[in-house]
Structures are given as structure tokens and as C-alpha cells.
C-alpha positions in Angstrom: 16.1 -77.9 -44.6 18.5 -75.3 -45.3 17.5 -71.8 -46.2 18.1 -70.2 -49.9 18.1 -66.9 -51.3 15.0 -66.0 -52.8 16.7 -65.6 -56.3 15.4 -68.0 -59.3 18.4 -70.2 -58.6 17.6 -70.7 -54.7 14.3 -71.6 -55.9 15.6 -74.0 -58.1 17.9 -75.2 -55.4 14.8 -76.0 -53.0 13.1 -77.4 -55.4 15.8 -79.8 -56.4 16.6 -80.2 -52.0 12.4 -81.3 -51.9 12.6 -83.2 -54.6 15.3 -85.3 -53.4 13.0 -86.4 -50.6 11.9 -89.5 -49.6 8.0 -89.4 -50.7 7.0 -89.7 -46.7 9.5 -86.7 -46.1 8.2 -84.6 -49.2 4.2 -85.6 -47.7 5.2 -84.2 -44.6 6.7 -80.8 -46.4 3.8 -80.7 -48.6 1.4 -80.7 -45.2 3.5 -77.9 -43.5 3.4 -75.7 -46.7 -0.4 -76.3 -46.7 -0.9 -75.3 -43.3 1.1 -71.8 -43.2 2.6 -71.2 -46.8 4.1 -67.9 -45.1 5.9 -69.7 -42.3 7.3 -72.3 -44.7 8.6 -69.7 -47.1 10.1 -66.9 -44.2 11.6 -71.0 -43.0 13.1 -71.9 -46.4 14.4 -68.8 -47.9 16.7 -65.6 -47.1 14.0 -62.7 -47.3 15.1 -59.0 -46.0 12.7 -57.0 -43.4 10.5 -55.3 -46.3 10.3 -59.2 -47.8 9.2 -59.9 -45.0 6.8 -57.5 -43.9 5.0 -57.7 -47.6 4.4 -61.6 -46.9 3.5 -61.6 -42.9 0.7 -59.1 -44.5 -0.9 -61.7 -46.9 -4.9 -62.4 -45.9 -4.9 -65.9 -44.2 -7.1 -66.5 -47.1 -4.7 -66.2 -49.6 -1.9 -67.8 -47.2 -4.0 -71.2 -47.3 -4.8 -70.6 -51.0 -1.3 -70.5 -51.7 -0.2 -73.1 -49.4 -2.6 -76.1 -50.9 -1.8 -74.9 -54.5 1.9 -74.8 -54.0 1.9 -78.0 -51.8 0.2 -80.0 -54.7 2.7 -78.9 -57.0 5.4 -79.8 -55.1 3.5 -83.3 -54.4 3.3 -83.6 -57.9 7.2 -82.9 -58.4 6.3 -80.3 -60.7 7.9 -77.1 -61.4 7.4 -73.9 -59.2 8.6 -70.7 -59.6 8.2 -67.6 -57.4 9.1 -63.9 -58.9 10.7 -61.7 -56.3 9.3 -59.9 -53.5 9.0 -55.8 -53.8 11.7 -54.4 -52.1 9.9 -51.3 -50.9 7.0 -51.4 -48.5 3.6 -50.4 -50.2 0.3 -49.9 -49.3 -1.5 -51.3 -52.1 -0.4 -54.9 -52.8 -0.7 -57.5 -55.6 0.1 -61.2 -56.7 -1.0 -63.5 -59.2 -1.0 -67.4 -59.0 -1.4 -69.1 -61.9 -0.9 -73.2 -62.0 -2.0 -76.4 -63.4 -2.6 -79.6 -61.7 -3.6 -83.3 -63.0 -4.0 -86.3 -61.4 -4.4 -89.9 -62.6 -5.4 -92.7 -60.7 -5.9 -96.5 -61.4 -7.4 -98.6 -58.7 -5.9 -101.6 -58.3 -7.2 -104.5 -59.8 -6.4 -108.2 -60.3 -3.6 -107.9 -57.6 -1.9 -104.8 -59.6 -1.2 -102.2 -57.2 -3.0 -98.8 -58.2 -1.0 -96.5 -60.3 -1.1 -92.9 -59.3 0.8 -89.9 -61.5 0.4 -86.5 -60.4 1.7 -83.6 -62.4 2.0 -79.2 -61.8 3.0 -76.1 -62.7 2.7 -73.0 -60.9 4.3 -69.3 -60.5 3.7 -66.7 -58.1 4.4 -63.3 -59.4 4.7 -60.7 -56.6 4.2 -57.2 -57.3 4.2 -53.7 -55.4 1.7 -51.7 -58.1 
């Protein structure tokens, strides 16, 4: 996948580049997000040393955190958003995660196939305090 700025529009743009998947291909995105959300991002999109440096210093806590939530949004084909990185290396760091998942599932039944809809939101707001 190619890489994009990490701008609202490159979001957009891998967003719209996932979403275009094949739901096989998107599982297998959604699985590497989960695993390391850090390696997927520093993977998917343009971010400078200090970028860089702020995310490689996440907990591995939060990294997981971040990579199941975001990975079931993007299961979901649900809208994500990111705010941008500080540009300036800081001691003291912050972020906020706030989403919303649902899932519906009907088993199947007198030779229906079982209907699944999955739906998300989330946003990551990064901040430098």
C-alpha cells in the first residue's frame, strides 16, 4: 500500500485505498494494524523524525489498544480520523481515542446465510501539552 501524508486528506486517501479492498485483503490489514498499530502507521503514512519519535514512544499498551480499536473500525468500513502529530519533541505526552463500534449478527437459519453488519467511528487526537 502506498504511503500518504499524514494530512486529513491522506487519511482520507487510505481510508478510501483500504476500503477498496477485497474483504480477505482488508482482514489481513485489519490483523497487521492490530498487531503493531505503530508499525502500520510509520508503514502507511509520510511522518517526519519528531512524528516519529512521539509514536515509537507510545506504551505497547496503548500501541495494542489502538491497534484493535482502529482495526475494528476499519473492519467495520467506518470512518477514522487521526489529528496530527506534535511537531516538537516533548516530554509529557497526550492522546485521546474516542470511538464507537456495533455489531449485528444473524445466524443463519432455514438455509439463509447469516447476516453480519459492522459499523465505527473513531478519532485519535494527538497532543504535545
Amino acid at each position: 500500500m502506498a504511503q500518504q501524508p499524514f494530512t486529513q486528506q491522506g487519511i482520507i486517501a487510505k481510508q478510501n485505498e483500504l476500503y477498496a479492498l477485497s474483504d480477505s485483503q482488508l482482514l489481513n490489514q485489519c490483523n497487521t494494524i492490530a498487531s503493531n498499530f505503530v508499525t502500520w502507521l510509520k508503514a502507511n503514512f509520510i511522518l517526519d523524525n519528531d512524528q516519529t519519535d512521539y509514536v515509537d514512544e507510545l506504551p505497547l499498551k496503548l500501541n495494542r489498544f489502538y491497534g484493535w480499536r482502529v482495526a475494528s473500525i476499519i473492519l467495520a468500513r467506518g470512518n477514522f480520523s487521526m489529528g496530527a502529530l506534535p511537531t516538537q519533541n516533548r516530554r509529557t505526552k497526550q492522546t485521546d481515542f474516542t470511538d464507537s463500534c456495533s455489531a449485528d449478527y444473524i445466524p443463519p437459519r432455514n438455509g439463509n446465510p447469516y447476516q453480519l453488519t459492522l459499523s465505527g467511528q473513531a478519532n485519535i487526537t494527538f497532543q504535545a501539552p
